[in-house]
The first five atom37 places (N, CA, C, CB, O) and aatype in JSON, in Angstrom:
{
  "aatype": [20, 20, 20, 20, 20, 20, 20, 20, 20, 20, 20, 20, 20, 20, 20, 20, 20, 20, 20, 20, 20, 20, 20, 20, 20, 20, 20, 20, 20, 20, 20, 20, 20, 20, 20, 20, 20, 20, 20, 20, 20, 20, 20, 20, 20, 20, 20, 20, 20, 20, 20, 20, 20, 20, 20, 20, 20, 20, 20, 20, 20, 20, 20, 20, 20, 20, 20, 20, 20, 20, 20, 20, 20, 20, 20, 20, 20, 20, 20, 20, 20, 20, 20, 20, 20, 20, 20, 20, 20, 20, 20, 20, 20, 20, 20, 20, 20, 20, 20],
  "atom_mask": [
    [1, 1, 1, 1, 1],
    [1, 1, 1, 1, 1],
    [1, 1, 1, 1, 1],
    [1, 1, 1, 1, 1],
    [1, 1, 1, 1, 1],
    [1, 1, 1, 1, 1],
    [1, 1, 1, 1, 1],
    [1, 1, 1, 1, 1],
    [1, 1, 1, 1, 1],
    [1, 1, 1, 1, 1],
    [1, 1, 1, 1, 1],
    [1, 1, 1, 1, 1],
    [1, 1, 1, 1, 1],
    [1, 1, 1, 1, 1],
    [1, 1, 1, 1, 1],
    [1, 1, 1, 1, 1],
    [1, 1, 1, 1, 1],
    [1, 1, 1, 1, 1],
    [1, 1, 1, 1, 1],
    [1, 1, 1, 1, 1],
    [1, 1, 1, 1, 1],
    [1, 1, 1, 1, 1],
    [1, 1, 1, 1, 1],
    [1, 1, 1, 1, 1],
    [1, 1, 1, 1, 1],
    [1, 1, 1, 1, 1],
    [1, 1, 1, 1, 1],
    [1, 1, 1, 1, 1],
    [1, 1, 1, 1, 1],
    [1, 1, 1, 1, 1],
    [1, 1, 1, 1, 1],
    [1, 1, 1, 1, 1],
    [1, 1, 1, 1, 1],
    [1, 1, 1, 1, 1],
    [1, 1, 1, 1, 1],
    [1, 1, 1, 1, 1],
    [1, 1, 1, 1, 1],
    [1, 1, 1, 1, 1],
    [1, 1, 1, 1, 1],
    [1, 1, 1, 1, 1],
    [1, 1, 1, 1, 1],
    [1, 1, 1, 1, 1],
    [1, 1, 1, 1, 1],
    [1, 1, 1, 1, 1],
    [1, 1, 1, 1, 1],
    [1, 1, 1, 1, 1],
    [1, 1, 1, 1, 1],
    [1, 1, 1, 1, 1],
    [1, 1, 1, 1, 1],
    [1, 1, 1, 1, 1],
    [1, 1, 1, 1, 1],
    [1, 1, 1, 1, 1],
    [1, 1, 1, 1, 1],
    [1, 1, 1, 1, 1],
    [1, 1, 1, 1, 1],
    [1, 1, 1, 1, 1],
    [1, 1, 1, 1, 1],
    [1, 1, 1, 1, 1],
    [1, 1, 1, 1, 1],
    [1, 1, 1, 1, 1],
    [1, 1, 1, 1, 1],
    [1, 1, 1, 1, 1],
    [1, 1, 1, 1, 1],
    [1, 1, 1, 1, 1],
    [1, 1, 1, 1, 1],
    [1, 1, 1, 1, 1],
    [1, 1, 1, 1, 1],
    [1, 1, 1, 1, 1],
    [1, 1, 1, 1, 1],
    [1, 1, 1, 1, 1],
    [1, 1, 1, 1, 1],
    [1, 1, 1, 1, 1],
    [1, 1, 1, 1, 1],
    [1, 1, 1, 1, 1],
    [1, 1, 1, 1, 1],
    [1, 1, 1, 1, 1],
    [1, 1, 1, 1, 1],
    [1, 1, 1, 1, 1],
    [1, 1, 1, 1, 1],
    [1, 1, 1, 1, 1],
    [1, 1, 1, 1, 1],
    [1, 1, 1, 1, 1],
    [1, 1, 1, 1, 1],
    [1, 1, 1, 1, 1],
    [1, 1, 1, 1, 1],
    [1, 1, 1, 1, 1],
    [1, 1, 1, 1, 1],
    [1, 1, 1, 1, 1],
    [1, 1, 1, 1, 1],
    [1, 1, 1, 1, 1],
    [1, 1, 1, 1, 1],
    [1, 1, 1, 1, 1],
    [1, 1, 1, 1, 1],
    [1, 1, 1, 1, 1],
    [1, 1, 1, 1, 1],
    [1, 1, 1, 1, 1],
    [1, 1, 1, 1, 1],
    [1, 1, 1, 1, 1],
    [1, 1, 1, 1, 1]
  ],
  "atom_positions": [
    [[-93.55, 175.79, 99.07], [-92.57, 175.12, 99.91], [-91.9, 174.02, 99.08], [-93.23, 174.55, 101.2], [-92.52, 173.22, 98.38]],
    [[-90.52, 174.05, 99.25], [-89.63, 173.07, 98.36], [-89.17, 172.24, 99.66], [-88.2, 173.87, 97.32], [-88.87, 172.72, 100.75]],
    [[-89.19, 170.78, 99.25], [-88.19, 169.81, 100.37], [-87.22, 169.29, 98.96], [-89.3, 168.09, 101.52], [-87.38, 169.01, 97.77]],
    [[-86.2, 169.37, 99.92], [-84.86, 169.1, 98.88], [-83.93, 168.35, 99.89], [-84.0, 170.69, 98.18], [-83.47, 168.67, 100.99]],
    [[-83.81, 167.22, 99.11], [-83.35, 165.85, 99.99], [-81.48, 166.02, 99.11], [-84.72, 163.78, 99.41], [-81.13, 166.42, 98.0]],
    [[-80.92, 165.63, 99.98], [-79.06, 165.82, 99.63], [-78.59, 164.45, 100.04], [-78.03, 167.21, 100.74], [-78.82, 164.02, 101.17]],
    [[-77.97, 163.8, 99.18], [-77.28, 162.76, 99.88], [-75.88, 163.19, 99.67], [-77.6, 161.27, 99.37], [-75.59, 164.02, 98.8]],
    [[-74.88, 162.57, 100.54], [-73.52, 163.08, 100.37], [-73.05, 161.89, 101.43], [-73.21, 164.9, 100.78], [-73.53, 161.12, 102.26]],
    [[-71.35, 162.44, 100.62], [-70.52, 161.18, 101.79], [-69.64, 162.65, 102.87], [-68.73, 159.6, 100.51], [-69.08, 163.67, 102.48]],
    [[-69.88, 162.12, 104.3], [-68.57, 163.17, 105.08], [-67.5, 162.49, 105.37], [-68.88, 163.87, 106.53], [-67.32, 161.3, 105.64]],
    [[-66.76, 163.44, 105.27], [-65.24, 163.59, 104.86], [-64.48, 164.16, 106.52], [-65.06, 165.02, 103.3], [-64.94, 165.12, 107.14]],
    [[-63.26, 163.31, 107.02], [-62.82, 163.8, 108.11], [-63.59, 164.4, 109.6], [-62.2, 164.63, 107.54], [-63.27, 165.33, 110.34]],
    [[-64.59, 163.55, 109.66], [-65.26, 163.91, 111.53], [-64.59, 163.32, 112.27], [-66.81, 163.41, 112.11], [-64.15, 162.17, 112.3]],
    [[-64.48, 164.6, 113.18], [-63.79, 164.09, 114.36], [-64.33, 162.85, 115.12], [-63.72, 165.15, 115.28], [-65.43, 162.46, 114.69]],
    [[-63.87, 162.22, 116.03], [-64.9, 161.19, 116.98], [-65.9, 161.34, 117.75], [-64.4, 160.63, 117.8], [-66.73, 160.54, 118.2]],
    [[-65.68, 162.95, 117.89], [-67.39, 163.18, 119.11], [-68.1, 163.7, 117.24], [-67.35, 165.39, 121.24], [-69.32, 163.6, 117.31]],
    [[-67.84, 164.0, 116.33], [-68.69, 164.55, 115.62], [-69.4, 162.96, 114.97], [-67.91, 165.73, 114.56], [-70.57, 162.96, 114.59]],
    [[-68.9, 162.23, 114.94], [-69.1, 160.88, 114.19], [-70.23, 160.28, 115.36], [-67.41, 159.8, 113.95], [-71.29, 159.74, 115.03]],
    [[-69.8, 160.47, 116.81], [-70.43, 160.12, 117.53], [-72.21, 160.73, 117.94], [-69.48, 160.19, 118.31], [-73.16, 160.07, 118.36]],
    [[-72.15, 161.95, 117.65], [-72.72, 162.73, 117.93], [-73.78, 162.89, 116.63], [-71.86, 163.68, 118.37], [-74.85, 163.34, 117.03]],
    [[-73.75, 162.69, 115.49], [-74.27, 162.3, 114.16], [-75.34, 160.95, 114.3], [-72.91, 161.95, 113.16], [-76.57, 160.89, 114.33]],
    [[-74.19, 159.85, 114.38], [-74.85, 158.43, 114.72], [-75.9, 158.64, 115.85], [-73.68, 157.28, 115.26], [-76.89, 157.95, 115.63]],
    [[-75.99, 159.39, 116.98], [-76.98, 159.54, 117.55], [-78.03, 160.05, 117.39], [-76.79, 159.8, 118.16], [-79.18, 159.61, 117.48]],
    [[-77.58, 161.11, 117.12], [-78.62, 161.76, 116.13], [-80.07, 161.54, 115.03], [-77.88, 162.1, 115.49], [-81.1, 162.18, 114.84]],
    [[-79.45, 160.21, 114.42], [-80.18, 159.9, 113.39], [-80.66, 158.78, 113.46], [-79.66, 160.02, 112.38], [-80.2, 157.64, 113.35]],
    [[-81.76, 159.27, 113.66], [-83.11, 158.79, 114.53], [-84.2, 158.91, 113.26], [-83.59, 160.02, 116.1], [-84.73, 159.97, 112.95]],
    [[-84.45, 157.6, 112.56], [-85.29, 157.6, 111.5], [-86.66, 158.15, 111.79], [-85.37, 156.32, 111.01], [-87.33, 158.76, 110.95]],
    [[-87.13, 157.84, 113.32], [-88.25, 158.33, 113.83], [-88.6, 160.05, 113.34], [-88.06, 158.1, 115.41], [-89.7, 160.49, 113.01]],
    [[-87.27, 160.82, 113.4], [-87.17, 161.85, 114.14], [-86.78, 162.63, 112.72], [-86.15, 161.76, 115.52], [-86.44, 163.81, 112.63]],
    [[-86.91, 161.63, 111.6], [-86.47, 162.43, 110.69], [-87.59, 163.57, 109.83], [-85.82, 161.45, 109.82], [-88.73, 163.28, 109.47]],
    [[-87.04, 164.65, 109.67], [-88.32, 165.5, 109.12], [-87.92, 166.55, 108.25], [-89.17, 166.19, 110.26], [-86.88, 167.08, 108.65]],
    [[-88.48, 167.13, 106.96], [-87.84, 168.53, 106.61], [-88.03, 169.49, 107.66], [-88.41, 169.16, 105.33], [-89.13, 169.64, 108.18]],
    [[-87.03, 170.14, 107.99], [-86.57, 171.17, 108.5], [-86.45, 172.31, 107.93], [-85.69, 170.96, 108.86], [-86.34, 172.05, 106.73]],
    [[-86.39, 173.76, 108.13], [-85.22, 175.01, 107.45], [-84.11, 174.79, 107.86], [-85.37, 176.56, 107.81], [-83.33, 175.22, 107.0]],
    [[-83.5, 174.3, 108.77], [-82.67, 174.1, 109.28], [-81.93, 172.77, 108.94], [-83.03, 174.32, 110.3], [-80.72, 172.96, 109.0]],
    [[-82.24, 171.53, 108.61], [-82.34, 170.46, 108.03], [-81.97, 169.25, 108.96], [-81.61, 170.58, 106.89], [-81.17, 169.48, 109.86]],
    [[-82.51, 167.9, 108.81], [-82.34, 167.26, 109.48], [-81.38, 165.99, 108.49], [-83.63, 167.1, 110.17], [-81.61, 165.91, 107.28]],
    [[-80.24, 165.0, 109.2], [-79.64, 164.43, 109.16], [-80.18, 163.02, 109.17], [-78.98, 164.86, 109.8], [-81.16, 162.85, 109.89]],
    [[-79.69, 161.92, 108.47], [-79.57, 160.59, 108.89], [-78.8, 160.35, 108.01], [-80.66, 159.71, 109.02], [-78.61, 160.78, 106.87]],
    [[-78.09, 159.16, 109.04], [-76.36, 158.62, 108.36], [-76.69, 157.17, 108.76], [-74.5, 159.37, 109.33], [-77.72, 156.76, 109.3]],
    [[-75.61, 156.49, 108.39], [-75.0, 154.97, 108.66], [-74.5, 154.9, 110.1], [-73.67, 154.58, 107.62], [-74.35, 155.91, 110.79]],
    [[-74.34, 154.09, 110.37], [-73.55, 153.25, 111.65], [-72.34, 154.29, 111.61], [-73.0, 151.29, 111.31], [-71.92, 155.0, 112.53]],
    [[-71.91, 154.2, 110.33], [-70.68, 154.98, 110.38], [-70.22, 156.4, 110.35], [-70.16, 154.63, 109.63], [-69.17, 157.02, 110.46]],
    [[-71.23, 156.59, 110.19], [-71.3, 158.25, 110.03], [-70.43, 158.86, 108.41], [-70.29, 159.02, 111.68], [-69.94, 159.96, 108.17]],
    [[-70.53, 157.61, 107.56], [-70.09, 158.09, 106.33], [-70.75, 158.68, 105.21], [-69.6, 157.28, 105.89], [-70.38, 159.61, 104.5]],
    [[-72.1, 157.78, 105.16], [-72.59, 158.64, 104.12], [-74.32, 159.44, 104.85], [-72.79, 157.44, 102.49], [-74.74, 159.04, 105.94]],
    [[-74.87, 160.22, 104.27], [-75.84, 160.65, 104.98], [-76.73, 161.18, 103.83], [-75.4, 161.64, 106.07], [-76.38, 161.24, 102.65]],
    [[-78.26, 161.65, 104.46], [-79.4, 162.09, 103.94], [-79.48, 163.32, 104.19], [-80.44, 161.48, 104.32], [-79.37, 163.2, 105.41]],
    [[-79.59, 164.45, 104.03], [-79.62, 165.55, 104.08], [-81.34, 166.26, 104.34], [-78.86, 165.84, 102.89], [-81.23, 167.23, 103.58]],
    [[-82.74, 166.36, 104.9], [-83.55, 166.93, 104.4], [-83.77, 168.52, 104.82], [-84.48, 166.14, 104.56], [-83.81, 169.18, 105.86]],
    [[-83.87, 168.68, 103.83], [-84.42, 170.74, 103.92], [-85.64, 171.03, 103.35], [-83.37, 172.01, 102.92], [-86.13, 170.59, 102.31]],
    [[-86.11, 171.93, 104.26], [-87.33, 172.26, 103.82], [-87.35, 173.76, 103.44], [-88.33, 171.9, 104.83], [-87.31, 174.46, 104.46]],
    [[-87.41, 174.55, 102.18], [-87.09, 175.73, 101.48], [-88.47, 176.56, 101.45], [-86.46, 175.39, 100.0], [-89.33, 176.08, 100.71]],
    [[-88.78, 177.73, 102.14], [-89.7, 178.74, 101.47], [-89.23, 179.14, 99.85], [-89.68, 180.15, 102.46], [-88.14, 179.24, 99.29]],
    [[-90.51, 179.29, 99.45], [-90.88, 179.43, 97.83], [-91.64, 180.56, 97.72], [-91.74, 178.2, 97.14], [-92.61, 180.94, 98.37]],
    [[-90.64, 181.35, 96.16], [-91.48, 182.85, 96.17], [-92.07, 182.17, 95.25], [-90.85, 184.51, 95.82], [-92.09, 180.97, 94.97]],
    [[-92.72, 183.46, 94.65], [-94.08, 183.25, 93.23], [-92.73, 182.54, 91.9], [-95.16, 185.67, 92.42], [-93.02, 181.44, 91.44]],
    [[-91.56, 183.11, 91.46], [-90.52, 182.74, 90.87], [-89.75, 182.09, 90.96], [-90.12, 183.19, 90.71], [-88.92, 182.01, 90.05]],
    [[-89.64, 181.22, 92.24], [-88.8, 180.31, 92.59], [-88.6, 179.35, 91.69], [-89.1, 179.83, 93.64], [-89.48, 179.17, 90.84]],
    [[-87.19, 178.37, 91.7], [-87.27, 177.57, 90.87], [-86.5, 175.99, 91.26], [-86.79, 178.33, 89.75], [-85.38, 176.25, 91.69]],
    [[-86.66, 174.94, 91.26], [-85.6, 174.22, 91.88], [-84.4, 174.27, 91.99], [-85.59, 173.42, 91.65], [-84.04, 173.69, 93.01]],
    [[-83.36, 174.81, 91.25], [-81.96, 174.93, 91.25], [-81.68, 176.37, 92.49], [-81.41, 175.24, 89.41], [-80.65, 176.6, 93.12]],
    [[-82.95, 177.1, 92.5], [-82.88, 177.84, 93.82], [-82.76, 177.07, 95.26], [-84.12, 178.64, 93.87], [-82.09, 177.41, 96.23]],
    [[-83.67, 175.84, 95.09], [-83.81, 175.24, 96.48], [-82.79, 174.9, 96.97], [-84.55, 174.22, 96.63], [-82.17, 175.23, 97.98]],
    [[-82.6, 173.99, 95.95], [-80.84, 173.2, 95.72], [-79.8, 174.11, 96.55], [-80.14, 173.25, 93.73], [-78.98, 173.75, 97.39]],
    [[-79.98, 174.91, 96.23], [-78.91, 176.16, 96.35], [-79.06, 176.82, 97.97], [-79.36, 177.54, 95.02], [-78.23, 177.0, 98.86]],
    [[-80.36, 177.04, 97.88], [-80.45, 177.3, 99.78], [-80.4, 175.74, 100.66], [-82.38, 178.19, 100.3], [-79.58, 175.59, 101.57]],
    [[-81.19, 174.84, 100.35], [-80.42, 173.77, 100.99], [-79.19, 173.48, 101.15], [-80.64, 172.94, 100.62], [-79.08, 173.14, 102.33]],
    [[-78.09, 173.42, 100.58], [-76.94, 173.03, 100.37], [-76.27, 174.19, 101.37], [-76.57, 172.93, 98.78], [-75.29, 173.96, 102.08]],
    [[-76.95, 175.44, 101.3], [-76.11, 176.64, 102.73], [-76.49, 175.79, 103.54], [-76.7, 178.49, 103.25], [-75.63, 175.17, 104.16]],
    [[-77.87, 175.53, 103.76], [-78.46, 174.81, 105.18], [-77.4, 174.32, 105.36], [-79.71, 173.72, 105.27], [-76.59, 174.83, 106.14]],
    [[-77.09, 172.92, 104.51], [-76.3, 172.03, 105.16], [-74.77, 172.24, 105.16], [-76.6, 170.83, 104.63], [-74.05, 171.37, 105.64]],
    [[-74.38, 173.11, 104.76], [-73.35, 173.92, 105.36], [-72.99, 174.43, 106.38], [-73.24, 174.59, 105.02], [-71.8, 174.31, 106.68]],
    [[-74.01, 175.29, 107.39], [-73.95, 175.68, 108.21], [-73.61, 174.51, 109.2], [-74.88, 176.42, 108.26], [-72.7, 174.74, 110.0]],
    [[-74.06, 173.62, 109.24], [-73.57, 172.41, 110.6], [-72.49, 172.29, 110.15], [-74.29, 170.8, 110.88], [-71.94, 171.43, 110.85]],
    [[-71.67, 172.69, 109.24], [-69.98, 172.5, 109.38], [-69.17, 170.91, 109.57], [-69.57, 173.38, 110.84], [-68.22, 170.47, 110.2]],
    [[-69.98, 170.5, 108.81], [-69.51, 168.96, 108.59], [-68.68, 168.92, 107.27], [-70.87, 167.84, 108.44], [-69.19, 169.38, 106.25]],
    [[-67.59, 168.48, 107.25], [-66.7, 168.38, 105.81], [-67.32, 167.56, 105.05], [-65.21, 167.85, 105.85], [-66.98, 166.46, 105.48]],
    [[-68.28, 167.36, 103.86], [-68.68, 166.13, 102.91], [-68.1, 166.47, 101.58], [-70.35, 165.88, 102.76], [-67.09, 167.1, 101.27]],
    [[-69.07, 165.86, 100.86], [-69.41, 165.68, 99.23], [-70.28, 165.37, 98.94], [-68.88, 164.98, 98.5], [-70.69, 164.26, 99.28]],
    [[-71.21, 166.46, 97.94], [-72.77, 165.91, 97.38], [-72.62, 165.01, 96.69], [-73.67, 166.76, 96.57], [-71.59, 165.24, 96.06]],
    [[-73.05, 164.05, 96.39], [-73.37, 162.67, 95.59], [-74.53, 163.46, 95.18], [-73.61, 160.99, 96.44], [-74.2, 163.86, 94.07]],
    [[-75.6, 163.88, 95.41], [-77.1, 163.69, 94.33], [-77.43, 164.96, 95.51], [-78.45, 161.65, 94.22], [-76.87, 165.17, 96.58]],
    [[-78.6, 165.71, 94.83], [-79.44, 166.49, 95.52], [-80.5, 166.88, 94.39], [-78.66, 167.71, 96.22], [-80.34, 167.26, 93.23]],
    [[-82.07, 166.56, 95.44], [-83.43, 166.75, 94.45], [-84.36, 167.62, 94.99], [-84.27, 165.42, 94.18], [-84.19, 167.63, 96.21]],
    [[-85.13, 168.26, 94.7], [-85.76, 169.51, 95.12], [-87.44, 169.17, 94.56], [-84.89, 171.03, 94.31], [-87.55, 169.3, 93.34]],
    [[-88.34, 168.87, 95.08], [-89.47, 168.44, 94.87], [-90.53, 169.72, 95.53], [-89.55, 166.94, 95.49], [-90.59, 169.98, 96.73]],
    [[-91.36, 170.48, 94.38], [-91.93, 171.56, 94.44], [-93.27, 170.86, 95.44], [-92.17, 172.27, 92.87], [-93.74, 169.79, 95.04]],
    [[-93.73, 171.35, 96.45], [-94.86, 171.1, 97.15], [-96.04, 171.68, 96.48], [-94.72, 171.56, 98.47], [-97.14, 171.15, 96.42]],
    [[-95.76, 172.62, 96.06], [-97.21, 173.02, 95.13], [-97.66, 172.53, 94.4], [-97.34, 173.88, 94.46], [-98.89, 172.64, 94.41]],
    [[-97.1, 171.72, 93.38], [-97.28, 170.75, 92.2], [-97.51, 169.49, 92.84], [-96.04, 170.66, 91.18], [-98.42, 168.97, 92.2]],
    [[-97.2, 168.8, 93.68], [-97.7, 167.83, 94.35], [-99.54, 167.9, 94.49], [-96.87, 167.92, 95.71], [-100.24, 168.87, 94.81]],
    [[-99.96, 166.44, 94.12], [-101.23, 166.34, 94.17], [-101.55, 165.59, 95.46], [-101.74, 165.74, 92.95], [-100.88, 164.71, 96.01]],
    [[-102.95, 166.24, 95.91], [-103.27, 165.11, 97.08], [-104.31, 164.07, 96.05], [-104.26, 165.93, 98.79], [-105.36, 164.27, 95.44]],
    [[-103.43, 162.88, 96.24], [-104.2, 161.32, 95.93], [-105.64, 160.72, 96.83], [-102.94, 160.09, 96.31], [-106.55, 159.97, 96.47]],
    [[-105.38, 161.39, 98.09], [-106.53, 160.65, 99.01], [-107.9, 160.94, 98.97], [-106.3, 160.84, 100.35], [-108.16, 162.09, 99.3]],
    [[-108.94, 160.19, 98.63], [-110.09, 160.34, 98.39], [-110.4, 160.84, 99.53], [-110.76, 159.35, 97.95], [-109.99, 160.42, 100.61]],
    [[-111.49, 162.23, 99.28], [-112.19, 162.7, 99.95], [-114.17, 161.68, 99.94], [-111.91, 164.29, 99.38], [-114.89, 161.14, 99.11]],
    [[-114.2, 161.96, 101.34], [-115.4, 161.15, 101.47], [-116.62, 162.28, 101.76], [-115.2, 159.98, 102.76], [-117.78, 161.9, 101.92]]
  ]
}
């Protein structure tokens, strides 16, 4: 499993979409998704993107990148990527001492 975080600025939302965003993004509520979840500014200008990507045996990050970025396509928001990072879950170590 890949989470691949996108930041970007959007470009031209309408007022219920600006409106409807800002509500939305709910730091509580934020989580990787397949589907991906959102958090923006007050303004609904710039935003966080998170996706959460199934991983074959060959997968590679510039794959994740690549299915995230449809994700966040599909909600049909006009932006621009600024940065996008793809952090392999498998390679991740658990730190917490076992007792």
């Amino acid at each position: 499993m890949y989470r691949v975080s996108v930041q970007g600025k959007f470009h031209d939302l309408s007022p219920s979409q600006r409106t409807k965003l800002v509500k939305e993004s709910d730091v509580a509520r934020m989580a990787f998704t397949e589907s991906g979840t959102f958090t923006c500014d007050r303004t609904a200008s710039v935003f966080t993107f998170r996706c959460a990507v199934a991983a074959g045996v060959d997968f590679e990050d510039w794959m994740a990148v690549e299915t995230a970025l449809e994700a966040l396509a599909e909600h049909g928001y006009s932006h621009t990527v600024l940065r996008a990072r793809a952090t392999d879950m498998r390679e991740v170590k658990d730190r917490r001492r076992h007792r």
